[in-house]
N, C-alpha and C positions, 0 to 999 in steps of 0.2 A: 473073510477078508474082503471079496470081492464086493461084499453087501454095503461094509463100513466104507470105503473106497467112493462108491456109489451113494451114499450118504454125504460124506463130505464133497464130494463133487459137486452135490444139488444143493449145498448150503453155499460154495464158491462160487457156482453160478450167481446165484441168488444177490449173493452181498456183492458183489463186480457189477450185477447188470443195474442194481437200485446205487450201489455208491460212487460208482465209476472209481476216481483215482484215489480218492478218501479211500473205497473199500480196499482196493487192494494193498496201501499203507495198514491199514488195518491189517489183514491177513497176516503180510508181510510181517508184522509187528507180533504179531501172536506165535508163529512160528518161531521166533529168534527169542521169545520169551519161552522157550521151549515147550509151548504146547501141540501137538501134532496136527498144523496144520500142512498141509506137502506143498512146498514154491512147485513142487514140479507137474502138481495141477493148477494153482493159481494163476502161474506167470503163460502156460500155452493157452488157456483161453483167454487172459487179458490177449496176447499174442493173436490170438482169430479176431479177436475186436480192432483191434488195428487195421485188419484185412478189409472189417465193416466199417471204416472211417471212423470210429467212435475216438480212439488212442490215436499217440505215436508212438514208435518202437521208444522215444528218449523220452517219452512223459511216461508209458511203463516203467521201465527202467530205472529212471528216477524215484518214481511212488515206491517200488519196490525196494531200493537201497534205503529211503528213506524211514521205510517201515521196519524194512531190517534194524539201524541203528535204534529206532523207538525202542523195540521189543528188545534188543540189547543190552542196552542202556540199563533196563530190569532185570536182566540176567548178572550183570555184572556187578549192581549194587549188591542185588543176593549175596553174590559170591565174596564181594570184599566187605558184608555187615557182618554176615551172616558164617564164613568162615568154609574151612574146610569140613568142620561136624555137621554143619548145616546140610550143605551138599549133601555129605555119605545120607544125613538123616532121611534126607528129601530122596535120594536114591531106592534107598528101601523098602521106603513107601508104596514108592510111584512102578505101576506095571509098564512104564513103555519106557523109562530111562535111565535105568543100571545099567545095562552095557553100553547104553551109547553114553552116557558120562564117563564110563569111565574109558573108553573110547579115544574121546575129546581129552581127557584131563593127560593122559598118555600123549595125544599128537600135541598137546601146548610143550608137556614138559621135554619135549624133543627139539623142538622149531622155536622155542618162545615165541618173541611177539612176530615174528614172520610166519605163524602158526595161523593167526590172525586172519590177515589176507587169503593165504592156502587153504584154510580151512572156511572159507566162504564159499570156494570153487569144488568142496565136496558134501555129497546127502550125507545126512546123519550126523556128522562132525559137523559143520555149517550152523543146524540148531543151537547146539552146546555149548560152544568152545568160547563163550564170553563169561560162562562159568569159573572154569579154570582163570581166567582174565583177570577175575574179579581176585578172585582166591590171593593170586600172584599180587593183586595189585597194581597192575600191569599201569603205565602212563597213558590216563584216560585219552588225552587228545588223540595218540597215538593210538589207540585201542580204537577210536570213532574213524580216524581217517583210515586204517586198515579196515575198516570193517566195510566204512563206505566204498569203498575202489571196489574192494572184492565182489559183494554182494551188487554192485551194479554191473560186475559184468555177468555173473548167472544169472541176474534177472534179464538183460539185455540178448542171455545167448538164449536163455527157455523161453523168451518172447517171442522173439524171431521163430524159434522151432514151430510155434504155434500160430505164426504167421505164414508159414509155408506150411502149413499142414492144412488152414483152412478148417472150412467147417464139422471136418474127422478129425479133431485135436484127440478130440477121446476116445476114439476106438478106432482110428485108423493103424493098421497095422506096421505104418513107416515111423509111427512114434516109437516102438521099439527101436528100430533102425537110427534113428536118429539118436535117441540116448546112447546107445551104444559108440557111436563116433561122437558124440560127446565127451561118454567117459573116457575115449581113447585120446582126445585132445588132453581131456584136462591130466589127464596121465603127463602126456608128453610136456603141457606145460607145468607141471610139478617137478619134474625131471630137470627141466630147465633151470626152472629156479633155483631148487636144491644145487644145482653142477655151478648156480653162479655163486650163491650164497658160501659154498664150502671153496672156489678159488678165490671171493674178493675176503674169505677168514684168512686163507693162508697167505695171500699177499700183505693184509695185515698184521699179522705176526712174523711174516720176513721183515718187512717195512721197520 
């Protein structure tokens, strides 16, 4: 694992440092097309580049939501041409995404389209869940503007991280630590949202 890791890491260098903000829409785009590429090495070295003058934190951020919807956009047509057979087919195929499809297909049909958004601010579901989308049918515009809000702020928070981490984005040992108070944000704002989404239901059906 550590090998493969180290592999794409020098393939993400590589395409960021020759494409600047093109490459990492690329990346970003491939990743949401559910190919395993990981935002969470792309987005902290673009992040160290920022520190090099190269970026801004909001031209990251930007190229990154950007890229996400590209690579989405693909995900989603799959899913509403191609059906729910399609998916299982493509499922059993594929070595790296039967559980995290079915994963994602699980957190849509729980959250719908507020699934969307939420499931930008988590790994592994993030990839996927324009699949289910698709499946649903879900109201594209609505599917691109959740997709764009969410995914610009993980690209904005993993930027940053990689902007305060400097030139040990990748093997400094605060990259732990800082995922870690990451995942505990995005906990707490999942929590949030879920506590508002389930009072402004019930005010609506008092209402």
């Amino acid at each position: 694992m550590n090998g493969i890791l180290a592999a794409i890491s020098s393939v993400v260098v590589s395409v960021i440092s020759a494409g600047g903000l093109p490459g990492i829409v690329l990346l970003m785009a491939l990743e949401s097309a559910c190919i395993p590429i990981p935002s969470e090495i792309v987005l902290p070295f673009a992040g160290y580049l920022v520190g090099e003058g190269r970026f801004t934190l909001l031209g990251v951020a930007t190229a990154g939501a950007i890229g996400c919807n590209l690579g989405s956009a693909v995900a989603y047509l799959a899913g509403s041409r191609g059906g729910r057979a399609m998916v299982e087919r493509f499922s059993r195929h594929s070595v790296f995404g039967r559980a995290e499809l079915a994963l994602a297909d699980r957190f849509f049909a729980r959250f719908g389209p507020a699934a969307i958004f939420l499931g930008r601010l988590l790994p592994v579901v993030r990839t996927f869940v324009a699949l289910p989308a698709g499946i649903a049918r879900m109201n594209v515009w609505t599917f691109h503007a959740f997709t764009f809000v969410g995914s610009w702020i993980w690209c904005y928070a993993l930027a940053s991280i990689g902007l305060s981490l400097g030139s040990g984005w990748e093997n400094d040992p605060r990259l732990k630590t800082a995922f870690h108070v990451a995942d505990v944000l995005v906990v707490l704002a999942l929590l949030a949202a879920l506590g508002w989404f389930f009072v402004s239901r019930r005010r609506s059906r008092a209402g």
